[in-house]
C-alpha positions as CSV (number, residue, x, y, z in Angstrom):
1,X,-0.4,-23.5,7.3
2,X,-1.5,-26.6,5.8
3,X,-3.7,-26.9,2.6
4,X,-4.9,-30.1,2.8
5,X,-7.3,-31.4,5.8
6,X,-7.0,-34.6,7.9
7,X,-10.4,-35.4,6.0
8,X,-9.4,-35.2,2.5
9,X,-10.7,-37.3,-0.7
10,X,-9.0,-38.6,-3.1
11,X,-11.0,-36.2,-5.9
12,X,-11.9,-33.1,-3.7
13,X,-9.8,-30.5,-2.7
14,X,-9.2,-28.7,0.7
15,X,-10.1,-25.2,1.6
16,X,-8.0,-24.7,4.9
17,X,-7.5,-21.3,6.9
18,X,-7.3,-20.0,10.2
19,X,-9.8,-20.2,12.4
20,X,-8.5,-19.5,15.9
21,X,-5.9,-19.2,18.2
22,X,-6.0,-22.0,21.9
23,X,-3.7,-20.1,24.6
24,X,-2.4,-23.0,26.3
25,X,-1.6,-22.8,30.1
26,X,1.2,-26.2,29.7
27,X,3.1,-27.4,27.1
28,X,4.3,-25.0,24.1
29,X,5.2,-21.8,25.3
30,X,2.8,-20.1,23.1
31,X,-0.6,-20.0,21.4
32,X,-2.0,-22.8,18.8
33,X,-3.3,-21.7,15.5
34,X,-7.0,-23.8,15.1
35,X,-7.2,-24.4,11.5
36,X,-10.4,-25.3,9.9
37,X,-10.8,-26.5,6.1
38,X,-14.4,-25.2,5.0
39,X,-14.5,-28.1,2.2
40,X,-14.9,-30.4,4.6
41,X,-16.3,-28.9,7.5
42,X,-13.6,-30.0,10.1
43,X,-11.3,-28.2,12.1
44,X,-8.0,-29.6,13.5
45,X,-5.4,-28.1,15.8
46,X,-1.5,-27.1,14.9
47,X,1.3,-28.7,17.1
48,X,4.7,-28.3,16.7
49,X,7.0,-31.3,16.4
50,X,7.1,-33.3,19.5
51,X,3.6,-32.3,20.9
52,X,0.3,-33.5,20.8
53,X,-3.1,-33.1,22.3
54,X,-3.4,-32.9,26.1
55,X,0.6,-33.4,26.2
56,X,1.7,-31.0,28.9
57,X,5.1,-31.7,28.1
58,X,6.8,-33.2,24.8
59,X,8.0,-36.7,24.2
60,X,11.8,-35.3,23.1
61,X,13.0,-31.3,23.2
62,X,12.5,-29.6,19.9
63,X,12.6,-26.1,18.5
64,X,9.1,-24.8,17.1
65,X,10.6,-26.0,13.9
66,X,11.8,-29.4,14.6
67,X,15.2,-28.6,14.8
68,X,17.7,-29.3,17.7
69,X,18.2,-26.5,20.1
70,X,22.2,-25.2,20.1
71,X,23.4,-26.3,23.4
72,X,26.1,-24.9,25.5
73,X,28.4,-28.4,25.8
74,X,27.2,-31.6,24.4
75,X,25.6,-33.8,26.7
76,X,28.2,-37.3,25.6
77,X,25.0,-39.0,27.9
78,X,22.5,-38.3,25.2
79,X,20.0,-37.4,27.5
80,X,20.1,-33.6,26.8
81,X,17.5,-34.2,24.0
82,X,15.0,-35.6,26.9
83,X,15.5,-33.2,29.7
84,X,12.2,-31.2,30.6
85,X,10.3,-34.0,28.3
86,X,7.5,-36.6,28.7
87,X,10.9,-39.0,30.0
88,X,11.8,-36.4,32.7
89,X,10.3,-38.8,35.8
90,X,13.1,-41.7,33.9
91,X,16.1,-39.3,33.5
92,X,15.2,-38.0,37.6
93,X,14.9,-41.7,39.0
94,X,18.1,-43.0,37.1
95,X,19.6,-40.8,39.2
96,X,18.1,-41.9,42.4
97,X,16.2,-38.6,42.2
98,X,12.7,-39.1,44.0
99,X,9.8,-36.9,43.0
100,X,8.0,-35.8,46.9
101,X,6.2,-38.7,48.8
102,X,4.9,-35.7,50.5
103,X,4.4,-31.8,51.5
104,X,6.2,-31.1,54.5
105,X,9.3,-29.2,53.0
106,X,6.7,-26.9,50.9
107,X,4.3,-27.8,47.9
108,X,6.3,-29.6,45.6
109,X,5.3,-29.3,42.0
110,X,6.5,-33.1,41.1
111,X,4.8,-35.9,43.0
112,X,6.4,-39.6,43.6
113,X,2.7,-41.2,42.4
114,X,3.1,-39.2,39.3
115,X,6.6,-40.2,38.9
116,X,5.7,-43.8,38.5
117,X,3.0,-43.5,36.1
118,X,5.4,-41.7,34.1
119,X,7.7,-44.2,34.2
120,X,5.4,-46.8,33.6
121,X,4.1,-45.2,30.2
122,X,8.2,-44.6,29.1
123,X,8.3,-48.5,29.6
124,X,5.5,-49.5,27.3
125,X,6.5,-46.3,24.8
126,X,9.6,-47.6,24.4
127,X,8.3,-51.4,24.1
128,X,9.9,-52.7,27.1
129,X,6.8,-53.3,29.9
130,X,7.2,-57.0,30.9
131,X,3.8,-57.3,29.9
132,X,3.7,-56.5,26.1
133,X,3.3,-58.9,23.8
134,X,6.5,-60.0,22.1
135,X,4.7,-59.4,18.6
136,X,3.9,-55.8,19.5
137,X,8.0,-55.2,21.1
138,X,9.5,-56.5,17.9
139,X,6.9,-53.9,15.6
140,X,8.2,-50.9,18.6
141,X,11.7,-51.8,18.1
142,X,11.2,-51.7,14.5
143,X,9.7,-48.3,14.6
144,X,12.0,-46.7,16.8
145,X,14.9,-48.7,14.7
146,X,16.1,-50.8,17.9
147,X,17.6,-54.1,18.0
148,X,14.4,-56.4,19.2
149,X,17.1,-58.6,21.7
150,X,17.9,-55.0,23.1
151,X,14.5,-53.9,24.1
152,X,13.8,-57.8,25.5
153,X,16.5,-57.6,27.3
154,X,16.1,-53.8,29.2
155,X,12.3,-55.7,29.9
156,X,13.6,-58.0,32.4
157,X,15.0,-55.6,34.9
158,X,14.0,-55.5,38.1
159,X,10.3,-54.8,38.5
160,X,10.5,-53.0,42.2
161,X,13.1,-51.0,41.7
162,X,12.2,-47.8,40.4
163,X,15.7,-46.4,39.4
164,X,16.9,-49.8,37.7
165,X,12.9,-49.7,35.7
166,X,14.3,-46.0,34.8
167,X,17.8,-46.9,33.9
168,X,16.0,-49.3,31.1
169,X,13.7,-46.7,29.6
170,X,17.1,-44.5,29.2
171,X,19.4,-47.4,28.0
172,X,16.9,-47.5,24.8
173,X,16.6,-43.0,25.1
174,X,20.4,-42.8,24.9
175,X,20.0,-44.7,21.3
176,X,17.0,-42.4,19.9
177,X,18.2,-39.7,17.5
178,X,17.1,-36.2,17.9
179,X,15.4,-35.3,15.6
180,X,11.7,-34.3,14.8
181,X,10.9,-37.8,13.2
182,X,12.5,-39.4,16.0
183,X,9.5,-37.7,18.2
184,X,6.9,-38.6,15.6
185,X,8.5,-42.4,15.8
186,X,7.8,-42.7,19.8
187,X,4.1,-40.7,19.1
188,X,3.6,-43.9,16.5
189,X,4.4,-46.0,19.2
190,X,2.1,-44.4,21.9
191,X,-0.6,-45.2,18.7
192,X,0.8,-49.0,18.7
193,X,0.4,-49.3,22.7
194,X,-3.2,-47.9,22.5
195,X,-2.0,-44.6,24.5
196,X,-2.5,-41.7,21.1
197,X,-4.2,-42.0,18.2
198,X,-2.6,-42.0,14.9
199,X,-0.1,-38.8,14.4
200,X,-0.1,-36.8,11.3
201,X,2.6,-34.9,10.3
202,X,2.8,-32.0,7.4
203,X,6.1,-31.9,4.9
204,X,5.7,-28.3,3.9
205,X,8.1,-29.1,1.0
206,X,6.1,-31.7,-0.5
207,X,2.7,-30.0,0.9
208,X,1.7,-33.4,1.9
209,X,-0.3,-34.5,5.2
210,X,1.3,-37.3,5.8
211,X,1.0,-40.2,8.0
212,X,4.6,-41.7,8.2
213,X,7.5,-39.7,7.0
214,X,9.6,-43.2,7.4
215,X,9.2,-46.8,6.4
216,X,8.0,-49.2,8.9
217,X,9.6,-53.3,9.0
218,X,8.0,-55.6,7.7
219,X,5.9,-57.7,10.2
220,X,7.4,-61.1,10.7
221,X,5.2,-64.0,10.0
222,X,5.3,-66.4,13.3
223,X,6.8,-69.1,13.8
């Protein structure tokens, strides 16, 4: 539990407790604790790492307490540490795996429109949409600690085809660490695209509520 607030001064301390429990019909497989601080009269809901609000899936697959579950084999892909994630419709379509255009073989829980749009928000997470600004790729690829060239380059593939758009979103996966910052890096980025808003992340150790837990680059002054 966290014992500072979201809206904390500088000179007044937090009063935070429990407040409720949200069961939650998607995403984490069990109930959020509501906390509120009665300091400041706010309430806030507790995610584990690589959740956030509305998510019904995470952006990279965590244990509860950040770690990385123990897997049977290692995956020499890297992709293990994305299956059943927010990058599932990517991993699916890289391998020519088309969600249903339709119901006549039953009602299929995955759906070829959603597929796309998941596909489209992996490109502009991960900084390479052809559309973003080249400004706002180089501060992703900083962020996720890409090479900037790389992500340019994955940006020009293809536009129509859906499996080469999905291999680029899992060139740039396959060089993510696992780890629960990593997942708080590609929720930053969702906050640099305009998707999130900013995350927050508690360090129980410190008993700080803190924005970043990592250092971001620089922003290069233009040319």
């Amino acid at each position: 539990m966290p014992t500072t607030c979201p809206q904390r001064s500088a000179h007044g301390k937090c009063d935070v407790r429990p407040h409720s429990v949200r069961p939650r019909k998607t995403g984490p497989c069990f109930p959020l604790t509501v906390a509120r601080c009665h300091k400041h009269d706010c309430s806030f809901t507790l995610y584990p790492p690589a959740f956030g609000p509305y998510l019904r899936a995470p952006v990279m697959a965590l244990a509860p307490d950040g770690t990385a579950p123990l897997a049977e084999k290692t995956d020499p892909d890297r992709l293990e540490a994305f299956e059943g994630t927010l990058f599932q419709a990517a991993l699916d379509a890289e391998r020519r795996k088309a969600w249903a255009r339709d119901s006549r073989d039953g009602a299929p829980d995955r759906w070829w429109s959603t597929q796309g749009r998941h596909i489209d928000l992996a490109l502009r997470l991960l900084g390479i949409a052809r559309h973003i600004d080249d400004r706002l790729r180089e501060r992703i690829a900083g962020v996720l600690s890409i090479d900037h060239l790389f992500l340019r380059d994955q940006s020009k593939v293809e536009k129509s085809r859906y499996h080469a758009r999905a291999g680029a979103v899992c060139a740039v996966l396959r060089r993510l660490q696992r780890s629960a910052t990593a997942a708080l890096r590609l929720f930053f980025c969702g906050r640099l695209i305009g998707h999130w808003g900013a995350p927050r992340n508690w360090d129980p150790r410190r008993q700080i509520l803190e924005r970043l837990p990592f250092r971001l680059p620089p922003i290069r002054a233009p040319a």
